[in-house]
C-alpha positions as CSV (number, residue, x, y, z in Angstrom):
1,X,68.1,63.4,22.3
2,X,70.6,65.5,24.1
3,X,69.2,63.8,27.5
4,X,69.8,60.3,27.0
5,X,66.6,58.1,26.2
6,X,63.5,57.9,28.2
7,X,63.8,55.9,31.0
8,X,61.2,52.8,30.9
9,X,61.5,52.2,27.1
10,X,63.8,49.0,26.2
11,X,65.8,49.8,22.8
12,X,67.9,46.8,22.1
13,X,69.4,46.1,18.7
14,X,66.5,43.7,17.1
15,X,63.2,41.9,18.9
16,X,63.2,38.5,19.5
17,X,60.4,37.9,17.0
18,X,62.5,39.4,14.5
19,X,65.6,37.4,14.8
20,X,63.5,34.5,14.3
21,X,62.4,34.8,11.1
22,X,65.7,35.6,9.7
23,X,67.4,34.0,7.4
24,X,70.6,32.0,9.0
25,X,72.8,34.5,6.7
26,X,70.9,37.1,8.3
27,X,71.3,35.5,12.0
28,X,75.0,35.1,11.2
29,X,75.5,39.2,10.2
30,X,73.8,40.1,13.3
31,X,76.0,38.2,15.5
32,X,79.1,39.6,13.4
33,X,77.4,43.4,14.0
34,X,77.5,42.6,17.9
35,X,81.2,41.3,18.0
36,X,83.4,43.8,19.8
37,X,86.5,44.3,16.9
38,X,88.8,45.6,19.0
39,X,88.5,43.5,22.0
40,X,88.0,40.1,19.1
41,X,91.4,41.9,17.1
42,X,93.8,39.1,18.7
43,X,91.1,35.9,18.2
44,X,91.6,33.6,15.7
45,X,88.6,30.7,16.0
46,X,87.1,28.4,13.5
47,X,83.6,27.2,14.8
48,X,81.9,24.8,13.0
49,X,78.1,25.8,12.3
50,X,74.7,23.1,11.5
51,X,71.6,24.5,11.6
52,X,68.9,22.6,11.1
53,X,65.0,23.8,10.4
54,X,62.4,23.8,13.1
55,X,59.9,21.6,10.9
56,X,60.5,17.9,9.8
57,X,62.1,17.7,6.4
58,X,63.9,20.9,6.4
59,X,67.8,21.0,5.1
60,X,70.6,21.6,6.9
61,X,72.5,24.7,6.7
62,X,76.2,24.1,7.1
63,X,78.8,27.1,7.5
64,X,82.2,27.8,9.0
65,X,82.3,30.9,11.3
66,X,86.0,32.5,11.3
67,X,87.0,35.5,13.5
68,X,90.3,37.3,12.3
69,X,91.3,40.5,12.5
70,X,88.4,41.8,15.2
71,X,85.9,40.6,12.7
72,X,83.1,37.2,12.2
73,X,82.6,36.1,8.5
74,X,81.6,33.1,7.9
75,X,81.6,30.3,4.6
76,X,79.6,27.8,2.8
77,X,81.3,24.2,2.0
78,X,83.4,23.1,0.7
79,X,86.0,24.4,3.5
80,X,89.5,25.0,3.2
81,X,89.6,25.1,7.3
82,X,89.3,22.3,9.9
83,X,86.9,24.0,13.3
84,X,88.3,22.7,16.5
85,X,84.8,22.0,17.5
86,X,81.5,22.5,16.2
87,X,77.7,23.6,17.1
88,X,74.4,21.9,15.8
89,X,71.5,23.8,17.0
90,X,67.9,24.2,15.3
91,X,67.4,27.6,13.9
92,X,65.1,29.5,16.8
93,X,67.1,28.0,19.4
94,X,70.1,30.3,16.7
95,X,68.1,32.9,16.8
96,X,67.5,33.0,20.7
97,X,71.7,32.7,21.3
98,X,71.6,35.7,18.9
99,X,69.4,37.9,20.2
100,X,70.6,37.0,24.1
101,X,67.1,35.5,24.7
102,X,68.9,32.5,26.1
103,X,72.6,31.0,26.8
104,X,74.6,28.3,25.1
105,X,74.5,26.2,28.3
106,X,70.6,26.7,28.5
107,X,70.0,25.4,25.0
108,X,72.1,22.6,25.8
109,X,70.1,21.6,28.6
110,X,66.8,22.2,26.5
111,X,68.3,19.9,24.0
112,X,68.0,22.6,20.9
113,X,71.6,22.5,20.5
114,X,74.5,19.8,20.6
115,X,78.4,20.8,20.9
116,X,80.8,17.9,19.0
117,X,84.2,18.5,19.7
118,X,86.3,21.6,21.8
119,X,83.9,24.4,22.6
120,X,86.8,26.7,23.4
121,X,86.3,28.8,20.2
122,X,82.7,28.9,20.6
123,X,83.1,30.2,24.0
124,X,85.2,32.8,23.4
125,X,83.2,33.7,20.8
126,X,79.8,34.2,22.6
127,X,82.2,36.2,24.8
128,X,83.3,38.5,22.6
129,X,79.6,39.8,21.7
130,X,78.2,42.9,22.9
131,X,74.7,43.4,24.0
132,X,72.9,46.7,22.7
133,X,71.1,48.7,24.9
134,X,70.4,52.0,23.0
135,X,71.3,54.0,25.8
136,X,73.5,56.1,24.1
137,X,73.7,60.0,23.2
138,X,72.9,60.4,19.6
139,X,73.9,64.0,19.5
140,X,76.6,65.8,21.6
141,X,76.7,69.8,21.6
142,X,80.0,70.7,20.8
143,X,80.3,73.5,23.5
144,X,83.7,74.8,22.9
């Protein structure tokens, strides 16, 4: 531990397979675990968020995500906000944005995702998220 970790081991923050089956609520803390407060502390965006269910006949979730104050909370309708833009994207294609599996402008292209409106918020968003790596020393000896 006092060393760093082993070299060769990937530790990022969650596995792929685990985002996926997440619950959108649960997609939605991840990515307000991996926004950077301090560097987000000046935003104020209002994305617009459908996600709809990878089999035929599934609902639609709808929320508004809202980053204030360095940090990402989102809500259920009705909404007292207008977003300047907003996201529909199926819920792996969610997941795989979350995790960092693949890019906004790569599920775009696939199709799993569809922007309506200014993307500026959404952008600065997906900026503003920090990608774990677990190399990080857990203990420090205090050698004073």
């Amino acid at each position: 531990m006092r060393h760093g970790t082993p070299s060769g081991r990937p530790l990022g923050g969650a596995s792929p397979d685990l985002v996926t089956g997440m619950t959108p609520e649960m997609i939605l803390d991840y990515l307000a675990i991996r926004l950077n407060g301090p560097r987000a502390a000046a935003a104020r965006l209002r994305i617009g968020l459908v996600i709809s269910g990878d089999r035929p006949g599934q609902t639609e979730d709808r929320y508004l995500l809202i980053v204030e104050n360095g940090i990402l909370r989102y809500a259920r309708p009705p909404f007292t906000e207008t977003p300047t833009g907003s996201l529909r994207i199926r819920h792996a294609a969610l997941a795989d944005l979350a995790y960092g599996a693949a890019t906004l402008d790569e599920l775009l292209a696939k199709d799993t995702a569809r922007v309506d409106g200014d993307r500026t918020d959404l952008d600065t968003l997906l900026g503003l998220l920090d990608t774990f790596t677990g190399a990080f020393e857990v203990v420090l000896p205090n050698l004073r």
